[in-house]
N, C-alpha and C positions, 0 to 999 in steps of 0.2 A: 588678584594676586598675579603678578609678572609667571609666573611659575607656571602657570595654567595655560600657557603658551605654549609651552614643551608638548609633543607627541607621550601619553601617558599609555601603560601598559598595561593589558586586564592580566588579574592573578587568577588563572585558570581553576587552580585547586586549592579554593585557601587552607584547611584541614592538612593538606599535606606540603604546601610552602611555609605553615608554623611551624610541622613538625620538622621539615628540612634546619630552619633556623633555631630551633630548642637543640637540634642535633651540633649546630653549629656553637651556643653555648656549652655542649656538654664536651666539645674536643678540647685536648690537651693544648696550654699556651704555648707557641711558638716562645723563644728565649729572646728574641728582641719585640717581643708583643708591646705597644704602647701602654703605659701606665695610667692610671685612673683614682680620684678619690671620688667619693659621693656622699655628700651631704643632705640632708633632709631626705636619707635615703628611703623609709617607706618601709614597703616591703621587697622593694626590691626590682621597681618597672624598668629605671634608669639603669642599674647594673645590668638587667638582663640584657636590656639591648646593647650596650658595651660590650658585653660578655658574648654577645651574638658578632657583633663585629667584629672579635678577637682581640678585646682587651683585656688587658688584668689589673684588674680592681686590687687596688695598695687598704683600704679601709672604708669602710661605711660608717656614718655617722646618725644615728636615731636615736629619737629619745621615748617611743611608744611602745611598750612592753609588747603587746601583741602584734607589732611591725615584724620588731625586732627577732621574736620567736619565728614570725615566719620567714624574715630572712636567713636567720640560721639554719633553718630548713632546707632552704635552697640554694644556699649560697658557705656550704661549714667551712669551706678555706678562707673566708674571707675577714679580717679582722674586723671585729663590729664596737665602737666607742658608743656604750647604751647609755646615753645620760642626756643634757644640758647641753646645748651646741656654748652658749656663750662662759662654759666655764670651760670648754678644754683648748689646752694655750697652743701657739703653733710649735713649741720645741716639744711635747707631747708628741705632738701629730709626726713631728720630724724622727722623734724617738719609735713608734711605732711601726714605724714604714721603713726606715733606715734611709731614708731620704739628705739631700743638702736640698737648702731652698734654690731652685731654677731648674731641679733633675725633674719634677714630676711632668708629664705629658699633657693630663687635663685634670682641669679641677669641676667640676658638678655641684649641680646642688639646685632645687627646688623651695626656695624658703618657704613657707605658710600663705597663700592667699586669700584666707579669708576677708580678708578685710577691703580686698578690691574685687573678689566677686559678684558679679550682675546677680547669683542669688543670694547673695545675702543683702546684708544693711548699707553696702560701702561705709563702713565708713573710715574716713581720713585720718583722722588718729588712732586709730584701732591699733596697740602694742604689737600686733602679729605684722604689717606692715614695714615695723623697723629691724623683723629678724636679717633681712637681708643686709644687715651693714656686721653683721656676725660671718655673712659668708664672706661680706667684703674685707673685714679682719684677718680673715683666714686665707683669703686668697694673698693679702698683702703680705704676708708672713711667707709663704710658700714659695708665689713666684714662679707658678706653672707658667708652661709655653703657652697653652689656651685654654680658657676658661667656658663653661655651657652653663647659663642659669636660666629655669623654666620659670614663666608664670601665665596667669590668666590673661585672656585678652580683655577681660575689664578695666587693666592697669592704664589703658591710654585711653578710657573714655571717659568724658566730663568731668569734676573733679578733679579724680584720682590723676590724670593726667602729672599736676604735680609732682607727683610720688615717683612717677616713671620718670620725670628730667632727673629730680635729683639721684635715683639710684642710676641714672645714664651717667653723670656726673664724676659720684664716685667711683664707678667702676673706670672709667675715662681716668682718674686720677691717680690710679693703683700703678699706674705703665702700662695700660693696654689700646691698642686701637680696636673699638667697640662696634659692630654693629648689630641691631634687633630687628626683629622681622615677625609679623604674624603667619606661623602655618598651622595647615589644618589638618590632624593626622589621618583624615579619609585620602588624604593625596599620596601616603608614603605607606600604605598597605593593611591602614586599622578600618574596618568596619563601623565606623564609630565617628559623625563628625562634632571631633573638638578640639578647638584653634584657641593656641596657647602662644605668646608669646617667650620668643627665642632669642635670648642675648648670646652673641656669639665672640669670643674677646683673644686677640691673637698678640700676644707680650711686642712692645717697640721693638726691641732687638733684633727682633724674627724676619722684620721687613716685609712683612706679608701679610694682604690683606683680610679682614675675616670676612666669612663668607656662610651664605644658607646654601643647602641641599633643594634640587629642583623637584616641585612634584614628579613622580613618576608611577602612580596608579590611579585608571579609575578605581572610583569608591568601590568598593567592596561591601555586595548585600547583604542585609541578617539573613539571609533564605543560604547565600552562598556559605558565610561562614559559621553555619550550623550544622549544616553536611553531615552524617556520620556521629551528633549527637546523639548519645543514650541517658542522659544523665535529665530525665525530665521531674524531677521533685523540686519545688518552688521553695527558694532562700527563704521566703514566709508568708503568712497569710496577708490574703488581700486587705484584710481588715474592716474600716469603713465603705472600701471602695467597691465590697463583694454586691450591694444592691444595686451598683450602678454600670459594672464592666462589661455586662452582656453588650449595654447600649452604646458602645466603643467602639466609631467605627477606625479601622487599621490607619497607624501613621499620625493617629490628631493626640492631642493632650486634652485632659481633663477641662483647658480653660480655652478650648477651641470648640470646633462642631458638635462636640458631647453636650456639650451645654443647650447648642443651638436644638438639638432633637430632645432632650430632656430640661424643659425650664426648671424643674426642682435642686437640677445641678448645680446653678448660680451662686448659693452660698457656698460653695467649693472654691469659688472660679479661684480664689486668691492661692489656688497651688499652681494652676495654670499647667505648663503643659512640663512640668517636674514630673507628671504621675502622665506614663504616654503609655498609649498600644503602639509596640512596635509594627511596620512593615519588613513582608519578607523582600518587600522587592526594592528598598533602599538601607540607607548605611544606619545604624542607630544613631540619638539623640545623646546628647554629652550623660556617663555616665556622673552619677554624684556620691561623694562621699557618704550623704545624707541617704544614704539608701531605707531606712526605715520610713521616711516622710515623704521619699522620692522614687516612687516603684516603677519598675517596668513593666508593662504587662505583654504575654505569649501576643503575637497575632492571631492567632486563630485558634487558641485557649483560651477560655476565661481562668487565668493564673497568674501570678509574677513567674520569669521567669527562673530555669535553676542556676544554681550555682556553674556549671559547665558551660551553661548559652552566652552568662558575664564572662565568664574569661575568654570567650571566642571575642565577642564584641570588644573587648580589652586587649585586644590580641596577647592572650596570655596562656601557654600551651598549656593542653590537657595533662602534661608531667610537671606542672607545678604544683605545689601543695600548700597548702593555709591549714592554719591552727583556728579552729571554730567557722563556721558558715557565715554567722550573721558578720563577725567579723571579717571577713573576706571579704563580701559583698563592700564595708567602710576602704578596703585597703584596696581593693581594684578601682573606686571612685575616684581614690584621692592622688592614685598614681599613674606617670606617666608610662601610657602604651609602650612596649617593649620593641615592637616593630618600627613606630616613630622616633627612639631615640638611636635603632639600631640604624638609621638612614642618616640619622644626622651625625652620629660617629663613626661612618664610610665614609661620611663626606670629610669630618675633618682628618681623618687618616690619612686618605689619599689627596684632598687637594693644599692642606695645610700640614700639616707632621711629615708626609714622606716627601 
């Protein structure tokens, strides 16, 4: 990655540079703050980091009851559209916001990737693959300056490849000059490496080109960004894996060295290394939605760990709140780190909008 070129900077005290930028979502909006909508909002990773970058979020749009609850949690001024993405129409959305189409600042949005995830099935026709022409709809309605849509880095391997021309394609055909990039959020402050790809889309009009954010951190360790945990009670039980996690040595996954020291582990192997013992002395492995099938274990506990240690590794500050555990554990998996989206909307603030 070009990016890994740049002089990168250690985050000295990661515990107290989240809490600096959770402080920086909780200040009042400046009156010319750039505007923001977020689709396939989650729970809320993509706003935070907006929100940390001094933006204001115009609407969120989810359709997961339990996202949804937590986003109103952490987010009660912000108008939330709880339903259907493909039934709400863009004069709706213009109605909500008080918007004309070409006023809004950026349009967001994370469509569903399952269907191009290395873990799941790929597969190519998979119904969740075509939600992004819902975002595409809505962006063509709107007519923001710049556009931010996340997904998997699976989208441009083998196959699926396809899927990524054509939605290059349409988004190319809305009025935007496009460009995507794979970054990997250990480079922009999360503890955590998982490289998602970044379509960055800047309106013809604007005359300017779009652009990615340069790494600027080393990775950041689980050992670093647990500092100052108290919260050691385990999201759930180890379940199956409690016969087997003494023999775990730190940093491997189930379908790695565990196997190699214990042959009886082999009928496992097909979870491979979804089920890791974390090390303290590197970044964490992507976390997953699938957190029931997909556990993490302590380093140097035999335990999953809790609830606090994911939101560190998630870069997700100790003052946000979730409605249920287990589901918290699903809604930090599935969303985008709040540290990495807050780098990528610095960047388009200052080098694209101002």
């Amino acid at each position: 990655m070009p990016a890994l070129r740049q002089v990168l900077s250690k985050v000295d005290d990661y515990p107290a540079f989240l809490e600096a930028c959770w402080q920086e979502h909780l200040a009042p909006r400046a009156d010319d703050a750039p505007t923001v909508i977020s689709t396939f909002a989650g729970a809320g990773g993509s706003s935070l980091g907006y929100s940390m970058a001094g933006f204001r979020e115009l609407l969120a749009v989810e359709w997961d009851d339990n996202a949804v609850a937590t986003f109103k949690l952490n987010f009660p001024d912000v108008p939330v559209y709880h339903g259907d993405i493909a039934k709400l129409t863009v004069d709706e959305v213009l109605s909500m916001t008080g918007l004309q189409p070409g006023q809004l600042d950026v349009f967001d949005g994370s469509p569903p990737c399952q269907g191009f995830s290395t873990a799941g099935k790929r597969m190519i026709d998979d119904p969740r693959n075509q939600l992004f022409r819902e975002y595409v709809r809505l962006l063509r309605g709107l007519q923001p300056k710049v556009f931010v849509m996340e997904n998997v880095s699976g989208m441009v391997k083998g196959k699926m490849k396809l899927v990524f021309v054509d939605i290059l394609r349409e988004l190319k055909a809305s009025g935007y000059q496009v460009s995507a990039r794979l970054l990997n959020a250990m480079y922009f402050g999360v503890p955590q490496s998982r490289e998602r790809m970044i379509f960055v889309g800047v309106r013809n009009d604007l005359n300017k080109a779009p652009s990615h954010p340069q790494a600027w951190s080393v990775p950041v360790t689980v050992g670093a960004a647990w500092d100052g945990c108290t919260d050691t009670v385990p999201i759930m039980s180890l379940g199956w894996l409690v016969d087997y996690v003494e023999h775990w040595p730190a940093g491997t996954g189930l379908g790695a060295k565990a196997i190699k020291r214990r042959p009886d582990l082999g009928k496992f192997g097909q979870h491979g290394n979804a089920n890791k013992r974390l090390s303290f002395n590197s970044p964490s492995n992507t976390t997953s939605k699938l957190f029931s099938a997909s556990k993490l274990i302590h380093p140097a506990e035999n335990r999953v760990i809790s609830l606090q240690e994911l939101c560190r590794i998630g870069s997700i500050p100790d003052g946000f709140r979730f409605v249920g555990a287990r589901d918290a554990a699903a809604r930090i998996g599935n969303s985008v780190p709040p540290l990495f989206m807050r780098s990528i909307a610095q960047h388009i603030r200052r080098e694209i909008l101002e």
